[in-house]
VOGU-3710 file (C-alpha; in Angstrom, 3 decimals, decimal comma):
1> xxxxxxxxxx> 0,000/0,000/0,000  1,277/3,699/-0,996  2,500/5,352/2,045  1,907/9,104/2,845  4,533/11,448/1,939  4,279/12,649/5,524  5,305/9,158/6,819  7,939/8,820/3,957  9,998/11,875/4,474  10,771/12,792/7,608
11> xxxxxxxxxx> 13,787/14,735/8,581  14,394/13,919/12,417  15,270/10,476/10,366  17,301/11,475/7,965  17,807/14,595/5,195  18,793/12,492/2,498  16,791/11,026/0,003  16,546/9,289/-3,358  14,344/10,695/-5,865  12,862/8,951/-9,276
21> xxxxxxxxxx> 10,484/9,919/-11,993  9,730/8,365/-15,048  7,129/9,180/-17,939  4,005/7,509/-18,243  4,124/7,409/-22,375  5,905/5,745/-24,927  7,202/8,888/-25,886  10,710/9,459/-24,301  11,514/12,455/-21,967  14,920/12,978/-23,824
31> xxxxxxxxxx> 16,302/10,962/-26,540  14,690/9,903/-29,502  11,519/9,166/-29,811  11,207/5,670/-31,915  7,393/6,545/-33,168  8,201/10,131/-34,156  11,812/9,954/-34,922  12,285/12,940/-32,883  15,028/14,105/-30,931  14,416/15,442/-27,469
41> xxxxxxxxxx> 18,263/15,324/-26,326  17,780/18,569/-25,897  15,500/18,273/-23,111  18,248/17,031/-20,967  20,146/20,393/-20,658  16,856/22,614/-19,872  15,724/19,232/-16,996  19,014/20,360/-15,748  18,896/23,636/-15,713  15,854/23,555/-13,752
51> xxxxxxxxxx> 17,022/20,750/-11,096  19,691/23,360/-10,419  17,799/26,778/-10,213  14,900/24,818/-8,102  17,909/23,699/-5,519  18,808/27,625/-5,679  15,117/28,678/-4,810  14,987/25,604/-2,097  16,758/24,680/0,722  17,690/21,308/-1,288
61> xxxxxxxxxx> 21,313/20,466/-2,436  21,835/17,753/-5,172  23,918/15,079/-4,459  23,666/13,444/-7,514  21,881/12,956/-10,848  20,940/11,624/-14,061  18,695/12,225/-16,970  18,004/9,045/-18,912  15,349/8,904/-21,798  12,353/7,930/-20,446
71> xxxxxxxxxx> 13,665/8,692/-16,693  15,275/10,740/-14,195  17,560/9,886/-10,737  18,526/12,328/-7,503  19,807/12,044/-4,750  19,149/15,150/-2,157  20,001/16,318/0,959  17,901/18,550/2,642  19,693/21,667/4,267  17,304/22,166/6,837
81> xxxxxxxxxx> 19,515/24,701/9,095  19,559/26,963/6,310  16,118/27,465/5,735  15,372/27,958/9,624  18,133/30,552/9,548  16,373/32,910/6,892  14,853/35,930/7,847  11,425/36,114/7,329  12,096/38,723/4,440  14,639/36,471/2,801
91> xxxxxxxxxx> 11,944/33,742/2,923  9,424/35,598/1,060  11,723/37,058/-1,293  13,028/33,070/-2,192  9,438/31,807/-2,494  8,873/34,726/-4,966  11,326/33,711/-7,404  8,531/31,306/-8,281  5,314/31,909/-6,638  3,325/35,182/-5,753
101> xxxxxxxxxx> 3,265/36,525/-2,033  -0,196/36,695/-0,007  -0,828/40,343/-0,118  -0,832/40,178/3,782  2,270/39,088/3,693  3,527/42,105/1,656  1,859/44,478/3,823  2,926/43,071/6,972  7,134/43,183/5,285  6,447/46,424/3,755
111> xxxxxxxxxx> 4,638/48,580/6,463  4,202/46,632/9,480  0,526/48,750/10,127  -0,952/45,663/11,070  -3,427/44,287/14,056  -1,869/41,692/16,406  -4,154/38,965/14,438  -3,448/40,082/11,402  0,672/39,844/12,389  -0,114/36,500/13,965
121> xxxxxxxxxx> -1,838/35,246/10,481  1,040/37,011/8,387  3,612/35,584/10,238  1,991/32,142/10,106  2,324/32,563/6,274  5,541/33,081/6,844  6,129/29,913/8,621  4,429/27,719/6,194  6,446/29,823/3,112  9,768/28,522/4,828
131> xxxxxxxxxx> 8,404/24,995/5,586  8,009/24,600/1,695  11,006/25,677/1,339  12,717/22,738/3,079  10,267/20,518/1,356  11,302/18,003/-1,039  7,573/17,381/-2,217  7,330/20,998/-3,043  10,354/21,069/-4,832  9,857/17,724/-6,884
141> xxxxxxxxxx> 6,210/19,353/-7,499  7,865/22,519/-9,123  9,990/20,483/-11,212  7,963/17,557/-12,438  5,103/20,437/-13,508  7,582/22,297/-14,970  9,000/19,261/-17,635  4,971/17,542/-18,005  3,956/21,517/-19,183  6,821/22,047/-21,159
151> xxxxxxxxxx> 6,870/18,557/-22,930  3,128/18,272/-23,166  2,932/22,152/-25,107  5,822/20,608/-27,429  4,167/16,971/-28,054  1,055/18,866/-28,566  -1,184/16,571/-26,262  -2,637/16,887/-22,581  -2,799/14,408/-19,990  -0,399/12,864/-17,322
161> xxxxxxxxxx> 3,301/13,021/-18,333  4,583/11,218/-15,123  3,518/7,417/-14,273  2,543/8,183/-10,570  3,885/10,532/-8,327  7,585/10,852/-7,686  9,603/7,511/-6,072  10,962/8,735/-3,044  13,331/6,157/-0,442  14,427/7,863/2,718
171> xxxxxxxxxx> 18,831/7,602/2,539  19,568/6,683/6,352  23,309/6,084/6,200  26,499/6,980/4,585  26,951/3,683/2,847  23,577/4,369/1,615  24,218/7,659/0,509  27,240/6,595/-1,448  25,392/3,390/-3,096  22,590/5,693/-4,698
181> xxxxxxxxxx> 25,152/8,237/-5,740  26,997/5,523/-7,428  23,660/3,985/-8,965  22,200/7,144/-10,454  26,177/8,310/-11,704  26,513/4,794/-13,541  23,169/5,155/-15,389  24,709/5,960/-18,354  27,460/2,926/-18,564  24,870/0,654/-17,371
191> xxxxxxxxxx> 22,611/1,635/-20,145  25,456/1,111/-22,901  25,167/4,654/-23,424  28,534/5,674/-22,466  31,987/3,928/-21,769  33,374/5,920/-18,522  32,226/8,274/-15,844  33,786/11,180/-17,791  31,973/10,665/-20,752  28,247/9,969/-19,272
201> xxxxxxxxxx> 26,532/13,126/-20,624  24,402/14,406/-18,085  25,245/12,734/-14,827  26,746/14,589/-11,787  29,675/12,420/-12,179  31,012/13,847/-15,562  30,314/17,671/-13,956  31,941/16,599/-10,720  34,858/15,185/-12,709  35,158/18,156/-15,144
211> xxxxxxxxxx> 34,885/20,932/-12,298  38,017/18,711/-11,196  39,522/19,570/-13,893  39,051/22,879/-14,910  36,691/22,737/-17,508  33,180/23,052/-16,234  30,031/21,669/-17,977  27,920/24,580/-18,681  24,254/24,038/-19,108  22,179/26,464/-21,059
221> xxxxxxxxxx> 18,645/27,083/-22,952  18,765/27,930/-26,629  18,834/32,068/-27,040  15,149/32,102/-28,103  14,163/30,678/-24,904  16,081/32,435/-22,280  14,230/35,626/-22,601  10,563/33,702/-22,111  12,478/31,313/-19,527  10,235/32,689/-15,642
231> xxxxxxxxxx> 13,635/31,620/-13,575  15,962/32,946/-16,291  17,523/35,361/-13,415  18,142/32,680/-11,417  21,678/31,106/-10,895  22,123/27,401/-11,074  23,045/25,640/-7,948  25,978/23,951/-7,568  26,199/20,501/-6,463  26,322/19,447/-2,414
241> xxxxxxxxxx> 30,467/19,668/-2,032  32,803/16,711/-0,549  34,022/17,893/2,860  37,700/16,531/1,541  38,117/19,522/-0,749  40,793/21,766/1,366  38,264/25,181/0,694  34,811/23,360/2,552  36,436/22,735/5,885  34,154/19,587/6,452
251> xxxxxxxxxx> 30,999/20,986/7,091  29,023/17,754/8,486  26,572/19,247/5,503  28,815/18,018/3,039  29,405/14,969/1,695  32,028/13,030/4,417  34,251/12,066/1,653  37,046/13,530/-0,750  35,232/14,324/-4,333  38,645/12,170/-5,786
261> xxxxxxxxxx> 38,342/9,076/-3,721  34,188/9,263/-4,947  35,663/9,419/-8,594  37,856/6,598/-7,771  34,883/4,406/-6,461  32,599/5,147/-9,299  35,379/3,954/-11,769  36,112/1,000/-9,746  32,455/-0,101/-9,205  31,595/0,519/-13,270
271> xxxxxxxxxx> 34,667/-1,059/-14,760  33,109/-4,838/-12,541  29,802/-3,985/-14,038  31,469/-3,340/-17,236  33,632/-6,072/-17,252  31,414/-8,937/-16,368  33,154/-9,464/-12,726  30,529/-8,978/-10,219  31,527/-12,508/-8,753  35,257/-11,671/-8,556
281> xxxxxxxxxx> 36,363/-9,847/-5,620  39,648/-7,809/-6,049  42,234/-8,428/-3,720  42,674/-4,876/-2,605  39,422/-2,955/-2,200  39,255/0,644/-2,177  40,045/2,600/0,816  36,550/3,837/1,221  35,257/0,397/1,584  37,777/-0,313/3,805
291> xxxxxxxxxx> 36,248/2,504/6,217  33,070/1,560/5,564  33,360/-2,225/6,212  31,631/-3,768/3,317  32,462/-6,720/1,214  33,300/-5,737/-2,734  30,853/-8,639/-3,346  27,988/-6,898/-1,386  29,335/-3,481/-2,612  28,575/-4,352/-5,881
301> xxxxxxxxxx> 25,205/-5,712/-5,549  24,333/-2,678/-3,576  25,929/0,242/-5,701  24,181/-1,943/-8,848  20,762/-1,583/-8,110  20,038/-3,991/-5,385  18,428/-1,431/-3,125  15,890/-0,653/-5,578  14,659/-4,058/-5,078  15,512/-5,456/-2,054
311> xxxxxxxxxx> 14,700/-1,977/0,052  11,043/-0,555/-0,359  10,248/2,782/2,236  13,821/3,156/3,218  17,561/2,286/2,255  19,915/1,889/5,373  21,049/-0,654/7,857  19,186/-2,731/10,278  19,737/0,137/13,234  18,713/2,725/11,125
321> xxxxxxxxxx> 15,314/0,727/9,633  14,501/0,515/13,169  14,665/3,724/14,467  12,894/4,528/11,046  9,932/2,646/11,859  9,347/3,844/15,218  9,968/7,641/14,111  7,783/7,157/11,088  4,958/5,109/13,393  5,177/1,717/11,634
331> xxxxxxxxxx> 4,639/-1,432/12,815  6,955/-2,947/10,460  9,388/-2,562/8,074  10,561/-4,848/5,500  13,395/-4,429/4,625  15,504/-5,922/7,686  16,942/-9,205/5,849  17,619/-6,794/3,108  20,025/-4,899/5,455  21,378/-7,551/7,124
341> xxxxxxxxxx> 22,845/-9,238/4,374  24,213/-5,866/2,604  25,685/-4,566/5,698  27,005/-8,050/6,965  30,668/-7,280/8,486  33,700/-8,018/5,934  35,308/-10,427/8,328  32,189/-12,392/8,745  31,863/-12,994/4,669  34,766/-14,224/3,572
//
């Protein structure tokens, strides 16, 4: 049975989560369309644009991401603290760069002359303005409008564009966090749409490892459509940092890893998917495994999709599931044996 949103995202659990929507048609969301002929590649740069511009208006960083043809992946973290650190003016003014302000509002910023229950309601708008904010549902619900209107104008047709709402799995642990990083970044190579990380268009991966290097991916609408574009004075957001690089100073926001040891794991992990060897276990694993204390074996089954199928409300391990039940008022959770056998310690699995 579907569970409320209210029961699926919950941030005294966790502010990570993995994020999926896919199209309901045959027609593609990007790539080309085999009925038409078409070629909606282009899609993929304005999808972009707009993950990024929506994690400027939000309080929501991205992690990671790809855009696939009939599908997209994120991964999010939600920066709560910032959003409760706002002023109330700098919360209106960010919910205006996409939505109108009550005129209460508005007259309660701009002159104050105001009775005490007409504060009290203003202020109460307020409130609610920055709890959207800090709301992934809001933000997936300004995005996934955003590409069904766009598409649906182009395709000429009406109707729903998505198959269902957005897929949503609460992230509870670092391990986690790092698996569906990996599994959205290796889209592309999984796919047989690419060979390497660095040359999967459209993944954070390739713009994590070209920032690296000096030469930025830059993501941009056509001239003709930059002047109609509503958020075309908006900056793109850039993507949640690795506390490793020397400028962050670990900010326990950040990702708790160094950006090239992440590189390093996402080429490791796709050349064994690449290669055929998901049964052979290299004699040296990566240092980050090592920390983490997971077999390559389970590693690999993890990082290659086996959370999508193996975890259902939430991804974590057996610790985490349980304090996620009880926060999230379940009786159950079912994905226990799930995390038992991907988190089982590296000495016990040899």
């Amino acid at each position: 049975m579907t569970q409320a949103r209210k029961k699926q995202i919950n941030y005294a659990v966790t502010r990570s989560y993995n994020l999926t929507g896919r199209c309901v048609r045959r027609a593609y969301l990007a790539g080309v369309d085999e009925l038409t002929g078409k070629n909606h590649d282009y899609r993929r740069d304005w999808i972009i644009i707009r993950i990024k511009q929506l994690a400027t208006v939000f309080s929501v960083d991205i992690a990671s991401y790809a855009i696939m043809s009939n599908h997209y992946h994120l991964v999010v973290k939600v920066n709560v603290k910032q959003a409760n650190s706002w002023t109330s003016r700098e919360v209106v003014e960010q919910r205006e760069l996409l939505y109108k302000t009550h005129p209460l509002v508005e007259q309660y910023l701009n002159s104050g002359n105001l009775s005490k229950p007409e504060k009290e309601r203003a202020n109460a708008i307020i409130s609610q303005y920055r709890t959207q904010l800090a709301s992934i549902s809001e933000y997936m619900k300004a995005l996934n409008e955003f590409i069904a209107r766009k598409a649906n104008k182009e395709d000429g047709c009406t109707g729903h564009f998505w198959e269902s709402r957005f897929k949503s799995q609460a992230v509870l642990d670092d391990v986690s966090v790092l698996a569906t990083m990996v599994y959205a970044d290796l889209n592309p190579i999984r796919a047989k749409m690419a060979d390497t990380p660095e040359g999967s268009d459209f993944t954070s991966i390739q713009e994590r490892i070209r920032e690296h290097q000096g030469n930025p991916v830059v993501y941009q609408l056509p001239e003709e459509e930059q002047e109609n574009d509503p958020l075309k004075g908006i900056k793109q957001a850039k993507l949640l940092p690795f506390a490793g690089a020397p400028h962050i100073d670990n900010d326990p926001h950040h990702l708790q890893h160094e950006l090239v040891s992440y590189i390093c794991l996402v080429e490791w992990t796709g050349r064994l998917i690449k290669e055929g060897k998901r049964g052979k276990i290299p004699s040296d694993l990566p240092p980050i495994l090592q920390r983490l204390n997971i077999t390559a074996e389970n590693w690999l089954e993890f990082s290659y999709g086996g959370f999508k199928n193996d975890f259902h409300a939430a991804i974590g391990n057996d610790e985490a599931l349980t304090e996620f039940k009880h926060k999230t008022f379940r009786q159950y959770v079912k994905d226990t044996k799930a995390a038992r056998q991907f988190y089982k310690p590296a000495e016990l699995s040899q």
